[in-house]
C-alpha positions as MATLAB code, in Angstrom:
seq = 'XXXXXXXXXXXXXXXXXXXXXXXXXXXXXXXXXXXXXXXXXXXXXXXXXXXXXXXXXXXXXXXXXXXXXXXXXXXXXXXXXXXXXXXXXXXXXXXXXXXXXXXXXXXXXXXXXXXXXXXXXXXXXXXXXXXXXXXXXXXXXXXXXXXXXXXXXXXXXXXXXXXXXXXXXXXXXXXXXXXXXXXXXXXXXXX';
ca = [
      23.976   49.435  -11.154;
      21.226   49.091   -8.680;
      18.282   49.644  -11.478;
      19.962   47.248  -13.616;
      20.259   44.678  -11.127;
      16.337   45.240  -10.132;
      15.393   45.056  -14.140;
      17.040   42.094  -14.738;
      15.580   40.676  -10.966;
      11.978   41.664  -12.660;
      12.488   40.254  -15.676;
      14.185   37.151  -14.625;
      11.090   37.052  -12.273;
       8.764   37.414  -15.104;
      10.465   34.240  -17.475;
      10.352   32.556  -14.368;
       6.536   32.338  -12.997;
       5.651   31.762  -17.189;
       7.218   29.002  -17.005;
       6.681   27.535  -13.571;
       3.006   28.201  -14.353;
       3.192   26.589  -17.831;
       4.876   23.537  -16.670;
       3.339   22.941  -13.350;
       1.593   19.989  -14.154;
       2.418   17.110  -16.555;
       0.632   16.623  -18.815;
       1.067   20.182  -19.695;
      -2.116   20.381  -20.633;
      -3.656   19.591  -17.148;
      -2.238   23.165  -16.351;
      -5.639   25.131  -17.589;
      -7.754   21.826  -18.050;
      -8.728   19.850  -14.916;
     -10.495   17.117  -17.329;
      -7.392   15.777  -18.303;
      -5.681   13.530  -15.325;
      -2.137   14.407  -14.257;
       0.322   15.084  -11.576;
       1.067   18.991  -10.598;
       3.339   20.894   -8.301;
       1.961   22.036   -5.054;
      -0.058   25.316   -6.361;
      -0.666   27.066   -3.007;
       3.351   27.092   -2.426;
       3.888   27.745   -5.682;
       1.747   31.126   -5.430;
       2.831   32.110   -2.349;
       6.294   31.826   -3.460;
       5.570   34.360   -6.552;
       3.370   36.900   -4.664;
       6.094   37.007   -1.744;
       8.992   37.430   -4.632;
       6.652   39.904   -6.278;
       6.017   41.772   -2.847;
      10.079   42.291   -2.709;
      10.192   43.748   -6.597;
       7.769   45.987   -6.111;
       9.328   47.171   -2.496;
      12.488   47.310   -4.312;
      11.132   49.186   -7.339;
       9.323   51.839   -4.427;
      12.603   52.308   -2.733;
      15.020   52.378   -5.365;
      13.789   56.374   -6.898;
      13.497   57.410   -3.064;
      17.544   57.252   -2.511;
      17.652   59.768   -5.602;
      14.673   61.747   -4.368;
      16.522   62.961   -1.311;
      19.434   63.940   -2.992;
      17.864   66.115   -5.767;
      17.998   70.017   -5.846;
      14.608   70.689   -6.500;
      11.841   73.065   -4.573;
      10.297   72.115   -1.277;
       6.911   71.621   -3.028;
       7.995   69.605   -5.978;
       9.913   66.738   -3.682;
       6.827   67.095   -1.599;
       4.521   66.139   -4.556;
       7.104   63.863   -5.696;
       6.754   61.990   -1.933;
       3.380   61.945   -2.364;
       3.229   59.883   -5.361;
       5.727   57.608   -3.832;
       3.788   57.138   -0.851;
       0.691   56.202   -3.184;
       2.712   53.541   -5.040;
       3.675   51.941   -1.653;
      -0.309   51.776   -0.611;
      -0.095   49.283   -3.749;
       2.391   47.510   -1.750;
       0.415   47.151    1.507;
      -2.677   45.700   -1.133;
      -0.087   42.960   -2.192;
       0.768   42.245    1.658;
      -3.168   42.400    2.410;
      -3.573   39.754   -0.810;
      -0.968   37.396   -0.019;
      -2.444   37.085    3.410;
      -6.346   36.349    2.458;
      -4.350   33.991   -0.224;
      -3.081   32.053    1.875;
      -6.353   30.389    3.798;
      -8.013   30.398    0.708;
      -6.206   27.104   -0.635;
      -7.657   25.032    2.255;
     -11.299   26.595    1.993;
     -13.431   24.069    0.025;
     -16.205   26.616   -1.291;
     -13.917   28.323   -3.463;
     -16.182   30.769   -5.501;
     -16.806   32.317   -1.941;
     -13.493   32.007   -0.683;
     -11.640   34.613   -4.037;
     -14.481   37.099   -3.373;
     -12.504   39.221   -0.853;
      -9.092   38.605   -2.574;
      -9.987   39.370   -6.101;
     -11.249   42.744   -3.885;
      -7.801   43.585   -3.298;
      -6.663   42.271   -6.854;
      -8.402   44.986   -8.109;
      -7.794   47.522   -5.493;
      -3.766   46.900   -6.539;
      -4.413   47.043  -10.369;
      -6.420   50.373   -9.898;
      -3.958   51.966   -7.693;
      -0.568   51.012  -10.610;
      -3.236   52.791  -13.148;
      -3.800   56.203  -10.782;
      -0.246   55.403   -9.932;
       1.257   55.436  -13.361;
      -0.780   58.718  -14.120;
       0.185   60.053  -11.804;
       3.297   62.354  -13.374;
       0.718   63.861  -16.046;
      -1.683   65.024  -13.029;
       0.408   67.801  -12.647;
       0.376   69.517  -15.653;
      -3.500   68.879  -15.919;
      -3.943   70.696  -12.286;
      -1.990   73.477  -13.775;
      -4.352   73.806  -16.985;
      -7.308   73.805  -14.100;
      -6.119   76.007  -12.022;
      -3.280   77.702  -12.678;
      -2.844   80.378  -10.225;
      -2.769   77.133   -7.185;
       0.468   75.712   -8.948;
       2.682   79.499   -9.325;
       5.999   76.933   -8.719;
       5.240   75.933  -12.393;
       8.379   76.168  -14.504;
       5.945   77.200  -17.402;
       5.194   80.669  -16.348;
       7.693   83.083  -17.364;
       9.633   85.369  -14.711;
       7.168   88.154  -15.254;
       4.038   86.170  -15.557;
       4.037   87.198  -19.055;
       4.700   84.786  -21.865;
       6.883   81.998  -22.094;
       7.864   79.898  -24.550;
       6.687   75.873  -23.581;
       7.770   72.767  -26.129;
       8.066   74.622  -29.053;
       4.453   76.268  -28.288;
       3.467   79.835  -27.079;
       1.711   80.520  -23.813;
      -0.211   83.182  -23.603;
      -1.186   84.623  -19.418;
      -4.721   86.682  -19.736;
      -3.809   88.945  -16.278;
      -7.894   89.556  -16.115;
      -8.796   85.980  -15.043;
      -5.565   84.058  -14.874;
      -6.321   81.018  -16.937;
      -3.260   79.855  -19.563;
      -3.861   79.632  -23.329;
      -1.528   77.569  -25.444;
      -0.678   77.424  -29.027;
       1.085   74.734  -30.736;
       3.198   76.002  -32.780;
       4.569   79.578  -33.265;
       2.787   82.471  -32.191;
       1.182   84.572  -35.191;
       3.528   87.601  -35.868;
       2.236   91.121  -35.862;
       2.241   92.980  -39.242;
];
């Protein structure tokens, strides 16, 4: 019930700032073109507003995994990586907190072009760490392809390090140096 409720929070979020940003000035067209006169809402409040409710989605999409986290019956290491990634999604959080306050004095600063230099910083700062943040759950299997013998806790390897049957593929362990070799596929029977 909870995700649902955040989803449709985000979403309803989402319709809402479109259109608040469309429609903030009338003319419409005054929105995105400051040659034509008109009459707009007050901007600064209006962008506070929307980074302080997107602040509280994001916390709320950070915390919302972490009350299943604790309760799954996983290995030590695993809800330690898992924590890990977590933790790195909420430094994305901190970078909105860090944006909405340079935000803030920046509507009252008259040079402008000077004034976004240290916020769009921390714009990008945010939108680089939800990249590294949403690769984050393929890392792992890459750092077992690179070195395999640092991740053992693998569910991959087979009880007796031998072979093991991954995604409808073969895996093959060479004992001599320890690095994995896959085949898509079914391995080639012996004649």
């Amino acid at each position: 019930m909870a995700v649902h409720s955040v989803i449709f929070c985000v979403i309803g979020y989402t319709v809402g700032i479109t259109c608040c940003l469309l429609f903030a000035c009338k003319p419409v067209a005054s929105s995105w073109d400051v040659t034509i006169p008109g009459k707009c809402v007050n901007k600064p409040a209006l962008w506070i507003s929307f980074t302080s409710i997107n602040i509280a989605t994001d916390m709320a999409t950070l915390v919302l995994p972490m009350t299943v986290l604790v309760g799954l019956k996983i290995r030590r290491i695993e809800k330690i990586a898992l924590v890990a990634m977590f933790t790195v999604g909420s430094v994305t959080c901190i970078t909105s907190i860090i944006r909405l306050v340079l935000l803030i004095p920046l509507f009252t600063n008259p040079d402008q072009p000077w004034a976004i230099s240290t916020p769009n910083i921390w714009i990008l700062v945010e939108a680089n760490l939800l990249i590294v943040c949403g690769c984050l759950p393929t890392v792992r299997k890459f750092a077992r392809h690179i070195a395999p013998n640092l991740f053992s806790y693998a569910p991959s390897r087979g009880v007796s390090g031998g072979p093991s049957h991954i995604d409808g593929g073969y895996v093959k362990r060479n004992r001599e140096n320890g690095y994995t070799l896959q085949t898509i596929g079914r391995p080639e029977q012996k004649q």
